[in-house]
C-alpha atoms as a printed R data frame, in Angstrom:
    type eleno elety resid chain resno       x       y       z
1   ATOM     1    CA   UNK     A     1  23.119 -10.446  10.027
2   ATOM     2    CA   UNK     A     2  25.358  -8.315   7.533
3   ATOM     3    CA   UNK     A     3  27.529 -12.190   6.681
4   ATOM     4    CA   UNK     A     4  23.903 -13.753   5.644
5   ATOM     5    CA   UNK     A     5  23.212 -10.615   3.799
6   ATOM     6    CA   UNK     A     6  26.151 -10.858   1.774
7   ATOM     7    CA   UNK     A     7  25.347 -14.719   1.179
8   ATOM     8    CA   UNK     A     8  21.982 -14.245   0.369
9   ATOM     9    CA   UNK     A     9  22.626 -13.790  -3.230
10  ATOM    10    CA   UNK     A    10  25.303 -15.281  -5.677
11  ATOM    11    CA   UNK     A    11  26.768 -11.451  -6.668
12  ATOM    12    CA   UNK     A    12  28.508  -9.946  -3.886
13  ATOM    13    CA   UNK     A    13  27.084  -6.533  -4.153
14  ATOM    14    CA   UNK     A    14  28.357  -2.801  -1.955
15  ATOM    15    CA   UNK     A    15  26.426   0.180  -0.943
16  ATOM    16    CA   UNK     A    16  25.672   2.300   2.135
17  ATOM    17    CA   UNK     A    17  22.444   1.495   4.057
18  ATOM    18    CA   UNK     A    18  20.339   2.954   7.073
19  ATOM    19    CA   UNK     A    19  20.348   0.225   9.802
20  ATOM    20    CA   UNK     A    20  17.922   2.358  12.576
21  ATOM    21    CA   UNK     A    21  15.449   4.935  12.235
22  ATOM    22    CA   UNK     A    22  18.499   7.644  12.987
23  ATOM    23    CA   UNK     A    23  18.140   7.614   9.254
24  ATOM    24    CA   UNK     A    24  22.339   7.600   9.725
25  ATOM    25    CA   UNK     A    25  24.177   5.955   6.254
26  ATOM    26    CA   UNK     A    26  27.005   4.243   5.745
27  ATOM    27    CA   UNK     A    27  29.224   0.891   4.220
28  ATOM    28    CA   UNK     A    28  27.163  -1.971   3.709
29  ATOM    29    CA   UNK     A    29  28.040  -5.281   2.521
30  ATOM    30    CA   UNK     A    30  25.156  -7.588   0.550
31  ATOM    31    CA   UNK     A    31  24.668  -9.343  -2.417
32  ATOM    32    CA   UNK     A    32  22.618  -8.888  -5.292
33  ATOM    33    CA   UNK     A    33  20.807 -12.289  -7.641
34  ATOM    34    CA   UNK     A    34  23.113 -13.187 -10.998
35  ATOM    35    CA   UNK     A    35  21.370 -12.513 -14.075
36  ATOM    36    CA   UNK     A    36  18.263 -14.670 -15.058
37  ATOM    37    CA   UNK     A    37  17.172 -14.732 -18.185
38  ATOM    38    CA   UNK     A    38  15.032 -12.002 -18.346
39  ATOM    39    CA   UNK     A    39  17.436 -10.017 -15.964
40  ATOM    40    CA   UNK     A    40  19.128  -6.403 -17.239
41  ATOM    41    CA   UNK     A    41  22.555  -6.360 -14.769
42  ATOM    42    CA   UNK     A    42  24.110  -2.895 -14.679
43  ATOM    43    CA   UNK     A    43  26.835  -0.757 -13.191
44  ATOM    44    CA   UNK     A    44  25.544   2.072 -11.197
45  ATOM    45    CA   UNK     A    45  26.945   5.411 -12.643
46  ATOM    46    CA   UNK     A    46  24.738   7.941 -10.647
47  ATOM    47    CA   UNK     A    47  21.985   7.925  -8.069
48  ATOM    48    CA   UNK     A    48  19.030  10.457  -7.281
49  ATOM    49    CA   UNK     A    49  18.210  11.316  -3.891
50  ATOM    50    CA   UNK     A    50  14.598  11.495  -3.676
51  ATOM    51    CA   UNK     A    51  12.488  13.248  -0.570
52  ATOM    52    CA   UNK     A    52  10.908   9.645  -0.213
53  ATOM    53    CA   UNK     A    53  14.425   8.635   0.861
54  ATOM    54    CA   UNK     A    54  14.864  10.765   3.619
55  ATOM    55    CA   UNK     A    55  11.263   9.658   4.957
56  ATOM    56    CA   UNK     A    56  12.125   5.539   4.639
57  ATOM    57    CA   UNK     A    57  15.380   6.142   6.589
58  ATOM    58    CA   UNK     A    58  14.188   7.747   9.209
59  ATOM    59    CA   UNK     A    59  11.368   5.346   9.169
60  ATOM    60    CA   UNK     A    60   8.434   8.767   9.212
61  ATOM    61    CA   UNK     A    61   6.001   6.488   6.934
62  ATOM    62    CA   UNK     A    62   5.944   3.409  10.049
63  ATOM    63    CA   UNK     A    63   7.044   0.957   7.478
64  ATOM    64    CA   UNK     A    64  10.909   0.424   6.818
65  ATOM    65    CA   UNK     A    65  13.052  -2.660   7.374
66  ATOM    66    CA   UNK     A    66  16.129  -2.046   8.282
67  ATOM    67    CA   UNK     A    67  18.693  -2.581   6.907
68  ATOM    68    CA   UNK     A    68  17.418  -0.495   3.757
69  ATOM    69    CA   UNK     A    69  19.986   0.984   0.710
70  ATOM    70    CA   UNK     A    70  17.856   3.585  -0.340
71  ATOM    71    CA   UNK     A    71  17.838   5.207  -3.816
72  ATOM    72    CA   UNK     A    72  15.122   4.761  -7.013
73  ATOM    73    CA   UNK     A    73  16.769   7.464  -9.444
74  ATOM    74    CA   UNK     A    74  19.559   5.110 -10.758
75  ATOM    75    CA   UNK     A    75  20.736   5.223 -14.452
76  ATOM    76    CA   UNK     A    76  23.991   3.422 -15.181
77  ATOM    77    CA   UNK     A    77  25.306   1.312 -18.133
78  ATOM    78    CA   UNK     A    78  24.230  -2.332 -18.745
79  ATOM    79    CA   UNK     A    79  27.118  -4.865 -17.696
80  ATOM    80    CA   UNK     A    80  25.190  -8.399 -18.587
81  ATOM    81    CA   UNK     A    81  21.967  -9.488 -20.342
82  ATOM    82    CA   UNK     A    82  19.668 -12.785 -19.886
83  ATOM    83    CA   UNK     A    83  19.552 -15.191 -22.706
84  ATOM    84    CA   UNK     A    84  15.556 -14.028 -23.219
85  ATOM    85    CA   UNK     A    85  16.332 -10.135 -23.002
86  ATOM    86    CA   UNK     A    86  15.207  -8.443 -26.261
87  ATOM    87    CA   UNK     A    87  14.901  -5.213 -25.108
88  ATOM    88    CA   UNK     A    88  18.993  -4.184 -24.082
89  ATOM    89    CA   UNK     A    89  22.011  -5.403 -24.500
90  ATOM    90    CA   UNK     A    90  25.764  -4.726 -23.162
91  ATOM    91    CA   UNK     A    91  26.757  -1.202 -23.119
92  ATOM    92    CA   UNK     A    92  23.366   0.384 -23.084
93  ATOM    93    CA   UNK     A    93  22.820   3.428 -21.019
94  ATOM    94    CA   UNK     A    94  19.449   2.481 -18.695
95  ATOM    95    CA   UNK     A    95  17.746   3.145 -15.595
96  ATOM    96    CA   UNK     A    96  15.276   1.906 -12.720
97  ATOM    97    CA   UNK     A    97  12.996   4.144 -11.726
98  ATOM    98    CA   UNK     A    98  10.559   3.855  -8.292
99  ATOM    99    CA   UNK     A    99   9.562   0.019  -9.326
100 ATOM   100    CA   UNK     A   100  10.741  -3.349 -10.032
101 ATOM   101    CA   UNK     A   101   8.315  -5.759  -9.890
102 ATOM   102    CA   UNK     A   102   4.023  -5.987 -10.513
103 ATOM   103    CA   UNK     A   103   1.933  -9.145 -10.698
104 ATOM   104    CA   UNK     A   104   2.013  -8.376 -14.551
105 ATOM   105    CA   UNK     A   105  -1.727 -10.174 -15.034
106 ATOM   106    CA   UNK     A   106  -4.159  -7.719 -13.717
107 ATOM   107    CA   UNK     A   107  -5.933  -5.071 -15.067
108 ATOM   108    CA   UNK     A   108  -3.871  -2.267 -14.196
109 ATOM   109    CA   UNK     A   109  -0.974  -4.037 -15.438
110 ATOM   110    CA   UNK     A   110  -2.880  -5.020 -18.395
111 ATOM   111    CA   UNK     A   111  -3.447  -1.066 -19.542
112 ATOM   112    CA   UNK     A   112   0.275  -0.293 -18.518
113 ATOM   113    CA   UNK     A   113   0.171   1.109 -14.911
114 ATOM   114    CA   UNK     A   114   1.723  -1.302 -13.203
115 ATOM   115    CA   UNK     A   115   2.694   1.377 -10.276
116 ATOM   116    CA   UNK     A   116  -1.141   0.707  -9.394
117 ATOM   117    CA   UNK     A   117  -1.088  -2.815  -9.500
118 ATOM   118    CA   UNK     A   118  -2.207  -4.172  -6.099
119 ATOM   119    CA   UNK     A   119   1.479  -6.382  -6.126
120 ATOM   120    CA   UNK     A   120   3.883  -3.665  -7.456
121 ATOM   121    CA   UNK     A   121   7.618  -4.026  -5.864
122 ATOM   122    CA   UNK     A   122   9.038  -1.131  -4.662
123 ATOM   123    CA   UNK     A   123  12.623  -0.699  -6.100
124 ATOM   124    CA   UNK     A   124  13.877  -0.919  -2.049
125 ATOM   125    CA   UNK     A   125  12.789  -1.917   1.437
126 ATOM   126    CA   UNK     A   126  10.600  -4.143   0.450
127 ATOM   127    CA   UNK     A   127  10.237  -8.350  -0.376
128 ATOM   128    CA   UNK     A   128  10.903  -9.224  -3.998
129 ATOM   129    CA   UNK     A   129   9.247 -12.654  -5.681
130 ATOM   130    CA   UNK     A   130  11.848 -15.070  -4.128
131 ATOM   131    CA   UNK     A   131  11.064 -13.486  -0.546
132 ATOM   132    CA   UNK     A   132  14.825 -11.349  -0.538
133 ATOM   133    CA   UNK     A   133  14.591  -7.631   0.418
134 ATOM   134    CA   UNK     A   134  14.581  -5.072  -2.719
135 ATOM   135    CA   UNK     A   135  17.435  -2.933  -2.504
136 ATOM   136    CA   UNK     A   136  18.384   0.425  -3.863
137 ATOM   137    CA   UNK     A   137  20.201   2.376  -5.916
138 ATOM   138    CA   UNK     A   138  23.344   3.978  -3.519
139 ATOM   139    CA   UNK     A   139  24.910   0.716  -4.483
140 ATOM   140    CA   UNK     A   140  27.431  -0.630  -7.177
141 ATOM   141    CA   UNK     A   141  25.222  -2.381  -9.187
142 ATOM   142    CA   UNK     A   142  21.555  -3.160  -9.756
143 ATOM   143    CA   UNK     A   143  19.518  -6.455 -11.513
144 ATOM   144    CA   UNK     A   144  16.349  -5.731 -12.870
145 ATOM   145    CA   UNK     A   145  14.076  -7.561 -14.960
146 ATOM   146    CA   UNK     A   146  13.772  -5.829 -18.312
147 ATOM   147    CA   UNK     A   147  10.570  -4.769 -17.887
148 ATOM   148    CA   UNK     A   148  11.316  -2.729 -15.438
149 ATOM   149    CA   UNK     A   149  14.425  -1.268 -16.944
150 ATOM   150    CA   UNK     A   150  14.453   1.952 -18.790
151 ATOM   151    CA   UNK     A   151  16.170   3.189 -21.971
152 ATOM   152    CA   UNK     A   152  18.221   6.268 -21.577
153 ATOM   153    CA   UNK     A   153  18.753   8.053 -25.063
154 ATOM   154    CA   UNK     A   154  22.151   8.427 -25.466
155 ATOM   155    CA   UNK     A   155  21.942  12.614 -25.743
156 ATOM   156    CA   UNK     A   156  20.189  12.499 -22.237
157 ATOM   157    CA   UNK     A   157  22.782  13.250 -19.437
158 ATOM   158    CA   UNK     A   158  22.805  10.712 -17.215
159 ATOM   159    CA   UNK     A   159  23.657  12.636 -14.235
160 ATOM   160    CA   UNK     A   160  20.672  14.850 -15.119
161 ATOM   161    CA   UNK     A   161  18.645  13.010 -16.451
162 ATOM   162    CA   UNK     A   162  17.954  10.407 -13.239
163 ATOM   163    CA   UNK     A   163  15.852  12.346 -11.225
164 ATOM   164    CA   UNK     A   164  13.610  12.426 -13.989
165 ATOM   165    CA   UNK     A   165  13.027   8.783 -13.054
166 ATOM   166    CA   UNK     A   166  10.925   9.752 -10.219
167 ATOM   167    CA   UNK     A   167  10.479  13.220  -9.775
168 ATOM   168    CA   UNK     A   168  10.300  13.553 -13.592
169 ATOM   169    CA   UNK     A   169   7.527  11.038 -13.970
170 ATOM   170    CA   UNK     A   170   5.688  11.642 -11.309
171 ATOM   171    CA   UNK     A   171   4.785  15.158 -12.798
172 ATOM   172    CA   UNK     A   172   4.754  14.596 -16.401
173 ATOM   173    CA   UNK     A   173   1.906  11.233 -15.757
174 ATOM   174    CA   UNK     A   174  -0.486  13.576 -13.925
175 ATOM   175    CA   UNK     A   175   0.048  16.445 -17.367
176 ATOM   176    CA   UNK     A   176  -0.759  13.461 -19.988
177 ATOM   177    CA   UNK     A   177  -3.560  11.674 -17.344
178 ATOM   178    CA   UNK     A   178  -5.472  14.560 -16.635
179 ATOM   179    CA   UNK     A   179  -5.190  16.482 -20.131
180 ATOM   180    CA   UNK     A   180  -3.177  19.287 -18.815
181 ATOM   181    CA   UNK     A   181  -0.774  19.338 -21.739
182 ATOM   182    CA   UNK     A   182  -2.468  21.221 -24.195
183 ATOM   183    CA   UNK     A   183  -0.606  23.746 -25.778
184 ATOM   184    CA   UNK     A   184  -1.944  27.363 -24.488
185 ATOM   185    CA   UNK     A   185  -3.473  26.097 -21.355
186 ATOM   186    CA   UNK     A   186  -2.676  27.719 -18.011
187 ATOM   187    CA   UNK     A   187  -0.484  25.761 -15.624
188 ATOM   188    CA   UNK     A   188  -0.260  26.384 -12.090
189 ATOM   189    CA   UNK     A   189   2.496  24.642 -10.441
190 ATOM   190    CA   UNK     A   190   2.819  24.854  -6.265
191 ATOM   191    CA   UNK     A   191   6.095  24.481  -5.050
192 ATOM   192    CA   UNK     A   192   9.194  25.279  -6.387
193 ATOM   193    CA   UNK     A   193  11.402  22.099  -5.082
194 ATOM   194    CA   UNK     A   194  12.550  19.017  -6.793
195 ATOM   195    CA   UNK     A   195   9.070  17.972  -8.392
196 ATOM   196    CA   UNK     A   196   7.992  21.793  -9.157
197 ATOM   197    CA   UNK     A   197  10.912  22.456 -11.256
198 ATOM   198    CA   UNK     A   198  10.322  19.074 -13.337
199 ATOM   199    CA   UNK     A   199   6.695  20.148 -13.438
200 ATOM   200    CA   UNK     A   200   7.590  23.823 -14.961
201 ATOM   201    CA   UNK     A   201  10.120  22.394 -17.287
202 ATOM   202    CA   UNK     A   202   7.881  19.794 -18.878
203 ATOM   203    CA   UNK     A   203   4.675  22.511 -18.987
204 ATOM   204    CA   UNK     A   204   6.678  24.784 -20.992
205 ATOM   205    CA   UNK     A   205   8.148  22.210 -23.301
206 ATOM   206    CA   UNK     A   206   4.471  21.233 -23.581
207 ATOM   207    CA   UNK     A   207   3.580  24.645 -25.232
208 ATOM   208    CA   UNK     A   208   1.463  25.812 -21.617
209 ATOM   209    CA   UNK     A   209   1.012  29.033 -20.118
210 ATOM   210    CA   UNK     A   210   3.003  28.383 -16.276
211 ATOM   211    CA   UNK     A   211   2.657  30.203 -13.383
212 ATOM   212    CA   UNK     A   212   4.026  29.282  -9.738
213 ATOM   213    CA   UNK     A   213   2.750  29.559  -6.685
214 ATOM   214    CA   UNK     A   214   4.588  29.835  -3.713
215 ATOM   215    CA   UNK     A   215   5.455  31.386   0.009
216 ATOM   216    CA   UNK     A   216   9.067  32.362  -1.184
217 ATOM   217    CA   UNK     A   217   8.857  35.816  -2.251
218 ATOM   218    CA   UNK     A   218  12.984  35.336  -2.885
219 ATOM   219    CA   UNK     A   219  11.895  32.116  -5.837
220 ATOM   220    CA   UNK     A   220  10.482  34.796  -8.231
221 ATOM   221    CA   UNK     A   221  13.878  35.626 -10.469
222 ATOM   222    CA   UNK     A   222  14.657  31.647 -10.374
223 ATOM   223    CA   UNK     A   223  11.005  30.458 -11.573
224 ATOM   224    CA   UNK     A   224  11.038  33.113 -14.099
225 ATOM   225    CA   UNK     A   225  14.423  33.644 -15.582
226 ATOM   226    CA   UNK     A   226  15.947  30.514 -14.674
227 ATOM   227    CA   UNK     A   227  13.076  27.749 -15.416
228 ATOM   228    CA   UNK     A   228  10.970  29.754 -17.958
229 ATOM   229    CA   UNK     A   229   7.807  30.249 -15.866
230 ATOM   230    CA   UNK     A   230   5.486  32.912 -17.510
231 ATOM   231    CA   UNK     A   231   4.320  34.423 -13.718
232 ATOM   232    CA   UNK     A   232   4.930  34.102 -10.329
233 ATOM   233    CA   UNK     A   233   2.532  34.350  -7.529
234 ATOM   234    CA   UNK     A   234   2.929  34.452  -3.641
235 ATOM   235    CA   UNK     A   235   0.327  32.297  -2.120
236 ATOM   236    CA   UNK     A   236   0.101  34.454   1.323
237 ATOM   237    CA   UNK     A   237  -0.276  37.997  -0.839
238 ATOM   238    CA   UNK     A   238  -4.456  37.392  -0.676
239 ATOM   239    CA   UNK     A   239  -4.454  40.495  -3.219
240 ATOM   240    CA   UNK     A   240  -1.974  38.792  -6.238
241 ATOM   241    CA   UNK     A   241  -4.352  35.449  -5.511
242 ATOM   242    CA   UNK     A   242  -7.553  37.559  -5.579
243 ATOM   243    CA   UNK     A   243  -6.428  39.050  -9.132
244 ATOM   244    CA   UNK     A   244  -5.888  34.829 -10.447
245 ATOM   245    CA   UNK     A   245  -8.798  33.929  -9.274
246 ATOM   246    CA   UNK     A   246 -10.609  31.566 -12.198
247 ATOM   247    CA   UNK     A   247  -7.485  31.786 -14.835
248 ATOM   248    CA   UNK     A   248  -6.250  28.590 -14.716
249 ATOM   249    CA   UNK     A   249  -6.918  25.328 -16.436
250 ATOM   250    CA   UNK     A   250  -4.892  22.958 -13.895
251 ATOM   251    CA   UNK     A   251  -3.020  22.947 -11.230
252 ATOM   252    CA   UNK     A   252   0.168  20.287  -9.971
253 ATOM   253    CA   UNK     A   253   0.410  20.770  -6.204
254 ATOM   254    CA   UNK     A   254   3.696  19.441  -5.269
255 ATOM   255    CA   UNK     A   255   3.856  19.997  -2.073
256 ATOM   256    CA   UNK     A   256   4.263  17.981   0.851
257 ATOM   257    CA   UNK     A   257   3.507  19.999   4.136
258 ATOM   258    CA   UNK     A   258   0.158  20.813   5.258
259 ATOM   259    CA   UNK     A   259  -1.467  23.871   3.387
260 ATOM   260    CA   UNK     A   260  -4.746  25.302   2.417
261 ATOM   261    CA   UNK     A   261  -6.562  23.931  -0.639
262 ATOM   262    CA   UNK     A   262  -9.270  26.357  -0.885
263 ATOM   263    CA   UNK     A   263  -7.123  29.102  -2.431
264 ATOM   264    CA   UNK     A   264  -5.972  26.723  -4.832
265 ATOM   265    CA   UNK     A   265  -8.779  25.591  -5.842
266 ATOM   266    CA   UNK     A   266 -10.103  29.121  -6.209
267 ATOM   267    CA   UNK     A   267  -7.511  30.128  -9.269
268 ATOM   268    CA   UNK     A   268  -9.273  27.199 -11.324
269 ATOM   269    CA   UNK     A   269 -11.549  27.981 -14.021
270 ATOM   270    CA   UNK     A   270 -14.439  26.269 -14.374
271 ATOM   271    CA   UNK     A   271 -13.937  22.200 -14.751
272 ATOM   272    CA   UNK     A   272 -10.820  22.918 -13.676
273 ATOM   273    CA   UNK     A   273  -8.505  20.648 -12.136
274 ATOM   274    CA   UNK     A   274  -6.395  20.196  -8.656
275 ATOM   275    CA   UNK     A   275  -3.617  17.141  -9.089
276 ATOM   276    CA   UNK     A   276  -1.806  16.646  -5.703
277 ATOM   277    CA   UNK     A   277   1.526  14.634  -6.198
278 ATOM   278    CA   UNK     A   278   2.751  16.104  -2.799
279 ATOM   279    CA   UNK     A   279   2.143  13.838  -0.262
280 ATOM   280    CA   UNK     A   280   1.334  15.474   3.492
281 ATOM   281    CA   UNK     A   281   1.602  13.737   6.916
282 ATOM   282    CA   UNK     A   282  -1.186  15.034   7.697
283 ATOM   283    CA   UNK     A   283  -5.196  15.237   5.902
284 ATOM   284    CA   UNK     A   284  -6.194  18.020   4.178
285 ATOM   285    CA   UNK     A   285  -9.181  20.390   4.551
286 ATOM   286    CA   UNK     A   286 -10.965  20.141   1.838
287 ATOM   287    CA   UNK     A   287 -14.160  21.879   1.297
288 ATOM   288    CA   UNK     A   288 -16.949  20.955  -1.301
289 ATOM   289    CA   UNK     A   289 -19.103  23.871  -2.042
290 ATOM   290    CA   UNK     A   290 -16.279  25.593  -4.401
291 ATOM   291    CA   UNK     A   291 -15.997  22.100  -6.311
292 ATOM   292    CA   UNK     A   292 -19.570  22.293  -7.062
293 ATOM   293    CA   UNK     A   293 -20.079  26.055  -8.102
294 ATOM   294    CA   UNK     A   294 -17.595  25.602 -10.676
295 ATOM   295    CA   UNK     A   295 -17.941  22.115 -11.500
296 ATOM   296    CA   UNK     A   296 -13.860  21.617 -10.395
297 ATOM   297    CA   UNK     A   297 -12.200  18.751  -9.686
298 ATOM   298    CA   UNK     A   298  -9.196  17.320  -7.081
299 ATOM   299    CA   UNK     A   299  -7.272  14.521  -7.903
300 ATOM   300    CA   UNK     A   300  -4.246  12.686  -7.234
301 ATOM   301    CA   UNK     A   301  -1.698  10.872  -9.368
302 ATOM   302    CA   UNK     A   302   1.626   8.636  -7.721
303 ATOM   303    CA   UNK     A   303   4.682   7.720 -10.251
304 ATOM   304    CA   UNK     A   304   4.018   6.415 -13.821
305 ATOM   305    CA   UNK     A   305   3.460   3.219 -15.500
306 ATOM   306    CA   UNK     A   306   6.969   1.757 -18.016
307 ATOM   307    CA   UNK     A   307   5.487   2.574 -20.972
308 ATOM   308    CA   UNK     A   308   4.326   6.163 -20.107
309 ATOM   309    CA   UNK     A   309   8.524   6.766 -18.109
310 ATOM   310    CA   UNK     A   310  10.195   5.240 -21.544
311 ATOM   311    CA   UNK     A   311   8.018   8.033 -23.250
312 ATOM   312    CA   UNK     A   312   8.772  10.781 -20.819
313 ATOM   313    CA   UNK     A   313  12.298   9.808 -20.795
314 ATOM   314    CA   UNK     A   314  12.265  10.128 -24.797
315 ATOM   315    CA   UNK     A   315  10.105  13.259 -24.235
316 ATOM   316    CA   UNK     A   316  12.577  14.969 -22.017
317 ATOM   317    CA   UNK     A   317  15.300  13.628 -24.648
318 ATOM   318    CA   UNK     A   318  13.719  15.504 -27.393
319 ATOM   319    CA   UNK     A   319  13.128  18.484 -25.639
320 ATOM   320    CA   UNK     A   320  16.535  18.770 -23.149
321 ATOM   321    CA   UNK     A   321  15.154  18.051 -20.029
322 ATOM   322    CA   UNK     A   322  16.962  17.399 -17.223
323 ATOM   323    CA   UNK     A   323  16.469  18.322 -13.597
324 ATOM   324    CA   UNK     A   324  19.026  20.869 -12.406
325 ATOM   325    CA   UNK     A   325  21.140  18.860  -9.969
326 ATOM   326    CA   UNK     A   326  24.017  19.201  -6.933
327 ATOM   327    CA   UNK     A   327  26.123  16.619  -7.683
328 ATOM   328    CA   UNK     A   328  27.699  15.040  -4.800
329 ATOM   329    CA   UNK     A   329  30.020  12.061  -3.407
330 ATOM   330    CA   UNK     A   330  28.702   9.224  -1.595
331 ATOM   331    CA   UNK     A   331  30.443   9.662   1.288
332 ATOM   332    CA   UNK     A   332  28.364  13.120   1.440
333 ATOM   333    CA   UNK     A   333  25.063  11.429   1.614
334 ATOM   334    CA   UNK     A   334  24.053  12.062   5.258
335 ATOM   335    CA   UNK     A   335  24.938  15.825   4.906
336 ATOM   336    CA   UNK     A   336  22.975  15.801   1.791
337 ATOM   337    CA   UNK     A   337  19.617  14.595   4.193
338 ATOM   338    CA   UNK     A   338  20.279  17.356   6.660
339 ATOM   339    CA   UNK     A   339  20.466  19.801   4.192
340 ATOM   340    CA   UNK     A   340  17.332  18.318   2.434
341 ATOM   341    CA   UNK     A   341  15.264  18.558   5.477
342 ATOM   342    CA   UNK     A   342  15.906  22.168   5.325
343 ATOM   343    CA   UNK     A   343  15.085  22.304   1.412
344 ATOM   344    CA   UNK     A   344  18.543  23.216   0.770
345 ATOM   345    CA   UNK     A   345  19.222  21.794  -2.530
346 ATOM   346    CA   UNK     A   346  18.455  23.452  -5.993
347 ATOM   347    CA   UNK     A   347  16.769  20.880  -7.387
348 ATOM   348    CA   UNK     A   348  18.016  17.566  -6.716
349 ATOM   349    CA   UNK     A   349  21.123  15.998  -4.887
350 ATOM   350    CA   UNK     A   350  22.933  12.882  -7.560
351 ATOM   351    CA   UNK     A   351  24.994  10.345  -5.867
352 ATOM   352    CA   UNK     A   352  28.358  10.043  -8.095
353 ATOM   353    CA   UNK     A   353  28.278   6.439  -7.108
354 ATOM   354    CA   UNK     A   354  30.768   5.592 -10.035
355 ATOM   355    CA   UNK     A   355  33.507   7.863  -8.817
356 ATOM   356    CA   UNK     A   356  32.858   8.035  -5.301
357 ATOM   357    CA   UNK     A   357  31.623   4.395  -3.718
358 ATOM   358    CA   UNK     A   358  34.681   2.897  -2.320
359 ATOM   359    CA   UNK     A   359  34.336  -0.628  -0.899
360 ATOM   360    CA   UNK     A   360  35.622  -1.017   2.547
């Protein structure tokens, strides 16, 4: 298996993989396609570890082939260019985000969200064009076609600035989608983790009132003197929830366990507006009457088309955004899940894969 792995492709390729649904990492040997000619090839400097990760190891979404090298944060520098690449060339700073492939013809694709095209190619675990598994970014280098490649601006960290390639998108689409970025408006964001932060951090470069909304009492002084949030509330304190009822314009819900919407949706103002970006195991209750006394509304957004990450990316530039990270070595990774599961991590584990992936 691993020997016809490593043949598969013309560039032998090293990273650590998940062969069982222990979710367990380490060494693994494979190979990676040599540059076409629309192809971006690039050295992997740093990799995000994403909460998705920790699901498609351990298999908890029913639909990972092992063996799977995990990782769609990955910003590095670019190595070798196709002979029709206009976008990049040798040297660049750049990243691939959650995507590396879309059927580029439809009409999703068309109006530049391609992460909703029916065809879209996961970055890992999944079959790219020529029928080869995708694989991910805790590896030594990654091919991409340029489309899918992002520009990193050269005063964006690029330890800190890779989790903005998923977590960072996947707030900032639903702010600019659903017209929540209005400066003066009043943000709520739920959940203080790795997409809560992002979503605080871009609100308040945005010019919006934020407020979070959590169970941890003990996330006050970090959400408000660390990341800038204007208030805090607890979401089990019925009376500080009672008091915010109909103040706020929108809401980002980033939160992934099973919890009561009708609160929530009680702190909107009228046409107000419930994003979910979390994604639960398990359905929601949601109840109707509330939507229709106030006219409110609940949505849902995933990741973010290329053109809309380049212009986050560029946003986050301008503004010095970058998620606040624990960076760690690669031979650190499966203490990094444990300690993930437990949401022990302020905000985001990075892989140093430059400094730390040693082939075997």
């Amino acid at each position: 298996m691993a020997m016809s792995l490593e043949g598969e492709h013309s560039v032998k390729a090293f990273g650590w993989a998940a062969r069982d649904s222990s979710g367990h990492l380490s060494p693994f040997k494979f190979s990676r396609r040599a540059t076409g000619e629309k192809d971006v090839t690039f050295t992997v400097l740093y990799c995000g570890i994403c909460h998705s990760d920790l699901h498609n190891v351990k298999n908890e979404w029913g639909i990972t082939s092992y063996p799977v090298v995990p990782g769609h944060e990955i910003v590095g520098v670019v190595t070798e260019v196709g002979t029709k690449v206009t976008k990049f060339k040798v040297g660049d700073k750049v990243g691939v985000g959650c995507m590396v492939g879309s059927c580029r013809s439809c009409a999703n694709c068309k109006e530049d969200v391609e992460n909703y095209c029916p065809k879209m190619i996961f970055t890992y675990g999944v079959k790219y064009y020529d029928g080869t598994t995708t694989y991910g970014g805790y590896s030594d280098i990654m091919v991409s076609d340029e489309h899918f490649v992002i520009k990193i601006p050269d005063n964006l960290p690029l330890d800190g600035g890779a989790p903005l390639l998923c977590a960072g998108i996947t707030v900032y689409s639903p702010l600019k989608y659903y017209g929540l970025d209005k400066a003066g408006m009043h943000l709520g964001v739920v959940g203080l983790g790795g997409l809560g932060h992002m979503a605080v951090k871009f609100a308040k470069a945005m010019g919006l009132k934020v407020t979070v909304i959590s169970t941890s009492p003990n996330k006050k002084k970090e959400a408000m003197d660390h990341l800038g949030a204007d208030a805090f509330l607890i979401s089990r304190n019925t009376e500080e929830m009672e008091l915010a009822m109909g103040t706020m314009d929108g809401i980002i819900d980033t939160v992934s366990a099973v919890h009561a919407l009708l609160p929530l949706i009680g702190l909107l103002k009228t046409n107000g507006k419930l994003v979910m970006v979390g994604a639960p195991e398990k359905p929601l209750e949601l109840a109707v009457f509330p939507l229709l006394l106030g006219r409110k509304m609940v949505g849902g957004s995933g990741f973010g088309g290329m053109k809309e990450t380049q212009e986050m990316i560029d946003f986050a530039a301008k503004h010095n955004i970058v998620a606040d990270i624990e960076v760690i070595p690669m031979d650190y990774v499966n203490t990094a899940m444990e300690r993930l599961l437990k949401a022990d991590v302020k905000y985001r584990f990075v892989i140093d894969i430059a400094n730390s992936l040693k082939p075997f």
